[in-house]
C-alpha positions in Angstrom: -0.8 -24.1 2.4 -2.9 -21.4 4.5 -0.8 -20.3 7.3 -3.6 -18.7 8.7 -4.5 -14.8 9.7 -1.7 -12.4 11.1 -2.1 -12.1 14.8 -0.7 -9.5 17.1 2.1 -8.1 16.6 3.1 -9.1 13.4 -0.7 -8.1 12.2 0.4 -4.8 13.3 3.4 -4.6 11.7 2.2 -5.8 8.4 -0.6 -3.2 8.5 2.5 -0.6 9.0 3.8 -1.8 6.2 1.1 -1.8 3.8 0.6 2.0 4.9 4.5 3.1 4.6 4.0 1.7 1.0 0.8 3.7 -0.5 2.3 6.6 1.5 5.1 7.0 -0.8 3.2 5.9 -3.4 0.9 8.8 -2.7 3.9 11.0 -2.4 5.8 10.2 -5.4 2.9 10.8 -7.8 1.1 13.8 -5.8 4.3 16.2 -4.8 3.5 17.3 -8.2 0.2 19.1 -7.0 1.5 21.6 -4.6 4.9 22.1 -7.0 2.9 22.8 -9.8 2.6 26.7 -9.2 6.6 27.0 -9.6 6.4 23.9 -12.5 3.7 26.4 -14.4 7.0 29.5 -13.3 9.7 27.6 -14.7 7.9 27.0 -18.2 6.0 30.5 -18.4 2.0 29.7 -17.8 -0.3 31.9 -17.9 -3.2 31.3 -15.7 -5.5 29.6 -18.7 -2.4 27.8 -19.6 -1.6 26.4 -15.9 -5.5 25.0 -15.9 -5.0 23.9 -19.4 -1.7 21.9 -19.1 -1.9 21.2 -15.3 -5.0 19.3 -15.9 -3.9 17.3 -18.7 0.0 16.8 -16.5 -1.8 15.5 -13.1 -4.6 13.5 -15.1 -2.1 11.3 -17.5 -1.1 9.9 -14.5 -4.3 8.5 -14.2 -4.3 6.9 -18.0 -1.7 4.9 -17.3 -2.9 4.2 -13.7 -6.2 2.4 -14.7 -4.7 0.5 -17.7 -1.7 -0.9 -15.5 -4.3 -1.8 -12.7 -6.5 -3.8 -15.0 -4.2 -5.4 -17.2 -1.0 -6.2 -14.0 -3.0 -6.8 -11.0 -3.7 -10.1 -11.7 -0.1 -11.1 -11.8 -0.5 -10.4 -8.4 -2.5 -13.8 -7.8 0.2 -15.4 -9.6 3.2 -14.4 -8.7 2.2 -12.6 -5.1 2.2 -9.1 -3.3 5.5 -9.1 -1.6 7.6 -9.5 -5.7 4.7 -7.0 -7.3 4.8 -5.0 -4.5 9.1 -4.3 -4.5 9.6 -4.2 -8.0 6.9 -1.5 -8.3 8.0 0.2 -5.8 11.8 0.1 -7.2 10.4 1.2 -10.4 8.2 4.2 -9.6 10.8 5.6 -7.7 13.2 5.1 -11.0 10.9 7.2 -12.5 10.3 9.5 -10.2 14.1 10.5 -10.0 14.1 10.8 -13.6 11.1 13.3 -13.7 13.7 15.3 -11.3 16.4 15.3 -13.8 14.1 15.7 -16.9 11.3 17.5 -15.6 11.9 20.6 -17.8 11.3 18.7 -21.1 8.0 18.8 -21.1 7.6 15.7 -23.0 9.9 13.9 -20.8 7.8 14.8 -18.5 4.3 14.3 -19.8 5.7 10.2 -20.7 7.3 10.0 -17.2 4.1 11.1 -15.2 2.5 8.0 -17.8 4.5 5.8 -16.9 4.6 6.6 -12.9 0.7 5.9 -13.3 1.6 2.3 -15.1 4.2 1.9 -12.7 2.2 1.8 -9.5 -1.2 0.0 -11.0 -0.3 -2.6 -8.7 0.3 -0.7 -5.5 -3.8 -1.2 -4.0 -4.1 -4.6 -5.5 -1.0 -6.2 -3.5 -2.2 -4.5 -0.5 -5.4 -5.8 -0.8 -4.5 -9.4 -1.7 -2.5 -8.8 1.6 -5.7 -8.0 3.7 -7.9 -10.8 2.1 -5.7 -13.4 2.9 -3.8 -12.1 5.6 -6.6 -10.6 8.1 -9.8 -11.9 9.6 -12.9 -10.5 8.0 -13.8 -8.2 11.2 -10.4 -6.5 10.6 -10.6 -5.9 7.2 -12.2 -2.5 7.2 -9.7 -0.7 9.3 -6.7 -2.5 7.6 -8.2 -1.0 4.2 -8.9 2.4 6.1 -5.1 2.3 7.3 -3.2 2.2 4.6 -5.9 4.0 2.2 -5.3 6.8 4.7 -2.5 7.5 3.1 -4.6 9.5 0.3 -4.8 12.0 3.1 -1.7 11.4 5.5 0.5 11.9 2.2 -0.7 15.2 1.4 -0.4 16.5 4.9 3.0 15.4 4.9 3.4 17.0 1.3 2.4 20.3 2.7 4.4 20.0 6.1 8.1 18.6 4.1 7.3 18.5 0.5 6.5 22.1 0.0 8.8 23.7 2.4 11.9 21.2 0.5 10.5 22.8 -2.6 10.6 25.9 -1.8 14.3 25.7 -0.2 16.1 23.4 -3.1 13.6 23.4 -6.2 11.0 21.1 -7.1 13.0 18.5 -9.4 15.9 17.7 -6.7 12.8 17.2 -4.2 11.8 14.3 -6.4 15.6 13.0 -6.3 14.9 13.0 -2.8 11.2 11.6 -2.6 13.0 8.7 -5.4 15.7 7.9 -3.0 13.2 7.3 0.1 11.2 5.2 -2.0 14.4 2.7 -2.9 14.9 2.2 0.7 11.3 1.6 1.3 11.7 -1.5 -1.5 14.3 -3.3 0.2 12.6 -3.1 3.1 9.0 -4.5 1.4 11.1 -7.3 -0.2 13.0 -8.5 3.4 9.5 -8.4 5.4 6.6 -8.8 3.3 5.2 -12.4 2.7 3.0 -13.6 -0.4 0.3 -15.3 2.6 -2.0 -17.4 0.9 -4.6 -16.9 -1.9 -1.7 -17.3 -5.3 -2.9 -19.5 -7.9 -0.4 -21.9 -10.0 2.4 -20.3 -11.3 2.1 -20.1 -15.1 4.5 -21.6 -17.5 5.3 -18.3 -19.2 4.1 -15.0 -20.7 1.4 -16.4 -22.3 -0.2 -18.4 -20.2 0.1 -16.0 -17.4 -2.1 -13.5 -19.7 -4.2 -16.3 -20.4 -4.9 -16.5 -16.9 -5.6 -12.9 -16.6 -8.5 -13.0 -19.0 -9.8 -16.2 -17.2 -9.4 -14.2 -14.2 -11.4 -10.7 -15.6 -14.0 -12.8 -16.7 -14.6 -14.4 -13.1 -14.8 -11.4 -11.7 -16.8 -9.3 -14.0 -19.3 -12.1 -13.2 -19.8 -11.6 -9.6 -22.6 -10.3 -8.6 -22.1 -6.5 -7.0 -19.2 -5.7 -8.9 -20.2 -3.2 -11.3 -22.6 -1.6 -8.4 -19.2 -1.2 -6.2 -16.5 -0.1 -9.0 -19.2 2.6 -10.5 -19.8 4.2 -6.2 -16.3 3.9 -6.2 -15.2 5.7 -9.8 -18.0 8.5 -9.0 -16.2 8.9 -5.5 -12.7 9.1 -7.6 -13.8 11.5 -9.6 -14.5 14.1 -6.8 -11.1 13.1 -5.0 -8.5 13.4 -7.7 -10.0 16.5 -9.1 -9.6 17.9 -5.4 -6.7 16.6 -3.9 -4.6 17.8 -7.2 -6.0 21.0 -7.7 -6.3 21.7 -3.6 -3.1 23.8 -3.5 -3.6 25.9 -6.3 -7.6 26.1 -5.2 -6.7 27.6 -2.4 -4.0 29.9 -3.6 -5.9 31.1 -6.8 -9.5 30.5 -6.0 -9.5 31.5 -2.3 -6.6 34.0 -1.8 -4.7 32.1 0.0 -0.5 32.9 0.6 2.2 29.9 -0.2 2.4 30.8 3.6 -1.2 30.2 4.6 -0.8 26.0 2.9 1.5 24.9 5.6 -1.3 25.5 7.9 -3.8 25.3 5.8 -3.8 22.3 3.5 -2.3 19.8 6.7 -6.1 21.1 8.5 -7.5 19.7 5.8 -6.9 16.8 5.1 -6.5 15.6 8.4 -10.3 15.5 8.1 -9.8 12.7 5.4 -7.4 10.6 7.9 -9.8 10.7 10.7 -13.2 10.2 8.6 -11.5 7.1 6.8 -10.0 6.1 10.6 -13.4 6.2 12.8 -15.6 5.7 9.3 -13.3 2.1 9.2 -13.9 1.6 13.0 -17.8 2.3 12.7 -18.2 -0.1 9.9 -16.4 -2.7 11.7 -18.1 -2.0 14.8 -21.8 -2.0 13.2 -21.3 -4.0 9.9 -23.6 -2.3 8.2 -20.8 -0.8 5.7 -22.9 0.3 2.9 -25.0 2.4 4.8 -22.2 3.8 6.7 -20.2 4.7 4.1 -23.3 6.3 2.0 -24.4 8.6 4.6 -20.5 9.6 5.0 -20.6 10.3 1.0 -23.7 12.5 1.2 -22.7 14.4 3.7 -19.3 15.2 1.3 -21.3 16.3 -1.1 -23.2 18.7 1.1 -19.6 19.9 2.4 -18.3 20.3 -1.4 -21.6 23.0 -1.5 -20.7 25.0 1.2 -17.2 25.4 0.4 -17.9 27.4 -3.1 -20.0 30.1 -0.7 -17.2 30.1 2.1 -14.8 33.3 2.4 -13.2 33.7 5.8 -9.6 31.6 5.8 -11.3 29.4 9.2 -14.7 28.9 6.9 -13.1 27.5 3.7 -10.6 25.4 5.6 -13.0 24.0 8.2 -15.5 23.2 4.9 -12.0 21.2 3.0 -12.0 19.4 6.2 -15.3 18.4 6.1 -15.6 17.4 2.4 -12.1 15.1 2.4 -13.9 13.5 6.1 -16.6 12.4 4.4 -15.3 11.3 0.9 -12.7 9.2 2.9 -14.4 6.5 4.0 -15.7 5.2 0.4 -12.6 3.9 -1.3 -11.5 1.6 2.0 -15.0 0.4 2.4 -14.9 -0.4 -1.1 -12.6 -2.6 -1.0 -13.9 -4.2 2.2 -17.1 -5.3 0.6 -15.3 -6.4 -2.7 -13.3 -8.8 -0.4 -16.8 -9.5 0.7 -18.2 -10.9 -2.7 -15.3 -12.2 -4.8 -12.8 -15.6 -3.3 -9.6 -15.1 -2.6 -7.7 -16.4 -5.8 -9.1 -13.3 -7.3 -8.7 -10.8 -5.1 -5.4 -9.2 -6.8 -7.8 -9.0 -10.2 -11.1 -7.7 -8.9 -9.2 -5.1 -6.7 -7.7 -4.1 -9.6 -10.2 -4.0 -12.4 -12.0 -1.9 -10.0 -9.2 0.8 -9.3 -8.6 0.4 -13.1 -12.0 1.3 -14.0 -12.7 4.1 -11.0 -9.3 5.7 -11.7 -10.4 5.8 -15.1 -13.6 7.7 -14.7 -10.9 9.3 -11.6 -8.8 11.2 -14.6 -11.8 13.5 -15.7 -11.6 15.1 -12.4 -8.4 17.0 -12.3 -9.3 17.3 -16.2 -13.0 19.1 -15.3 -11.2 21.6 -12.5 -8.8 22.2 -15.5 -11.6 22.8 -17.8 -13.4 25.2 -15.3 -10.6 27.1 -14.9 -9.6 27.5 -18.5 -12.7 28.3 -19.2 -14.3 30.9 -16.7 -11.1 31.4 -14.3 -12.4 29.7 -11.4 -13.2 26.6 -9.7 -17.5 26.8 -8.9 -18.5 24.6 -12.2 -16.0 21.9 -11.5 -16.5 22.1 -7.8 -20.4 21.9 -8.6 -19.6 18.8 -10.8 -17.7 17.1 -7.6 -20.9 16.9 -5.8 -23.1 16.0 -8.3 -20.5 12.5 -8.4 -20.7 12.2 -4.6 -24.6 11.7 -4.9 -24.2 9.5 -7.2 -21.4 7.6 -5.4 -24.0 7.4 -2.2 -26.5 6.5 -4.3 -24.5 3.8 -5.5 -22.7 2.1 -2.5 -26.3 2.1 -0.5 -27.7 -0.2 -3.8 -25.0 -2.3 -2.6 -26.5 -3.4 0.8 -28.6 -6.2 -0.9 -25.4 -7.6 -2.4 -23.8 -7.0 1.3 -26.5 -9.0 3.2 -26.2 -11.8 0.7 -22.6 -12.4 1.0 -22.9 -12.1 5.2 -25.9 -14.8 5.1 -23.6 -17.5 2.3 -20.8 -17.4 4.8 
């Protein structure tokens, strides 16, 4: 039965929701990025060694991330966002207390930061099945910019609590604590969160519910746009994984910054990727032209990623990471908002994650290729150089898309 948009107040709060959710998702699997200087202390890196195994420890994540989004999301059509959505959560954060107690095996730790990448595969999905069925078409974009802002709200709060708790108790009991936030957070998905409209019949068992997931893959590798979308939005990945995990220690041991200077610094950046995805969602809204929009916004990233290699001065460098995470915001919410465009509601759960499955994949090369650069010529410029190359093609991409844009507008 379709019990129609959320309206109001409840709209709001859902939207809240949604956002409190992929903000400790976003926590949970990216404190590791500004505790990896004292994880690569505890086990005795040197600096080749830190790029080396730091790479390869933030990008498993993402291995486990893309398979669980391709192969669990479309569960979420079946059974609904509001069961995914808690038992994920309860799960990750599981996990994420047992990386704090095991965290000095290191391959405890390598399998744990696996499976915190499988675990929360169906994190985007659920809230996207949420915003397709849930929200009226002119609301979509800034729903999807809300809660996606979390890519950028979560690593100014990592900076502004994370890093300070890590520094006062240690990195591992800060992940007991980020765990125990995130059991909370579950109960209170699982009391307030409805499964709207959108499921399809509930299978018989394990077998026909993976039936029903290839049935579903199929339909939506068939829809015209797809591929164009998922490729802007895996190029756009690329650039933002390698940068957000490798930000902190960018700064510290590219640009000379002080453990000091990031609680400043790193919250001044990317606050320019919560307002670019914020007033990028509005514009879009506002002018509809969302493929455009969000392909001049990428561009301009790309020219921003440029500019930061040459900067020196401490206000230079951070007013350029400002600029870069503004601009490469608005692609990943906008993505979504022109899949929900293109593909019916029964399969939004499955497109939305094929697509993060298939981005995040081509997303794990990035902290891999900052890795790489370091390893291999003790700084950042060749893997920064690669980040912009993947924004062009991201904007190159997305603005292909308009055709499939104005198509979808004129059938409804």
């Amino acid at each position: 039965m379709d019990v129609g948009y959320y309206r109001g107040r409840k709209g709001i709060s859902v939207a809240l929701l949604l956002l409190c959710c992929t903000l400790m998702g976003y926590i949970s699997r990216s404190t590791i990025s500004v505790a990896l200087p004292f994880i690569s202390d505890d086990y005795g890196w040197t600096s080749s060694e830190q790029g080396y195994w730091g790479g390869i420890l933030l990008g498993i994540f993402l291995v486990g991330y893309g398979v669980s989004n391709t192969l669990l999301s479309p569960l979420i059509d079946v059974y609904g966002p509001r069961k995914c959505l808690t038992a994920a959560i309860a799960i990750w954060s599981f996990i994420t207390f047992l990386t704090g107690v095991l965290g000095l095996i290191f391959s405890a730790f390598m399998v744990l930061r696996l499976l915190l990448g499988v675990s929360q595969g169906v994190l985007f999905p659920s809230a996207s099945k949420v915003t397709k069925t849930g929200f009226e078409p002119k609301l979509r974009s800034r729903v999807n910019g809300l809660y996606m802002s979390a890519m950028f709200m979560s690593n100014i709060l990592i900076a502004l609590l994370m890093l300070p708790l890590i520094r006062l108790i240690d990195w591992r009991p800060a992940l007991c604590v980020v765990a125990m936030v995130g059991f909370a957070l579950a109960i209170i998905v699982w009391r307030h969160l409805s499964d709207g409209t959108g499921l399809n019949h509930r299978p018989k068992g394990v077998r026909e519910a993976y039936g029903d997931i290839i049935v579903s893959l199929r339909r939506v590798i068939k829809v015209k746009g797809f591929m164009t979308v998922t490729f802007a939005d895996a190029s756009m990945n690329l650039a933002f994984w390698g940068l957000s995990l490798w930000m902190p220690t960018y700064l510290l041991n590219g640009k000379g910054f002080s453990l000091d200077d990031l609680v400043w610094a790193l919250p001044l950046a990317y606050t320019g990727g919560v307002l670019g995805i914020l007033i990028g969602s509005w514009l879009s809204d506002r002018i509809g032209r969302r493929s455009e929009v969000t392909a001049a916004f990428t561009l301009g990233g790309a020219l921003s990623l440029l500019l930061m290699m040459f900067a020196s001065g401490q206000a230079e460098i951070v007013a350029c990471c400002f600029a870069v995470f503004f601009c490469i915001s608005l692609l990943p919410a906008n993505a979504y908002t022109l899949l929900q465009l293109i593909v019916p509601a029964k399969d939004t759960g499955a497109a939305t994650g094929l697509l993060n499955g298939l981005s995040n994949g081509l997303g794990v090369f990035g902290p891999v290729v900052i890795g790489l650069s370091v390893a291999l010529t003790e700084n950042f410029d060749s893997g920064i150089a690669v980040m912009a190359v993947s924004q062009v093609a991201a904007a190159c991409c997305i603005f292909a898309f308009r055709a499939y844009e104005r198509s979808a507008k004129d059938d409804q």
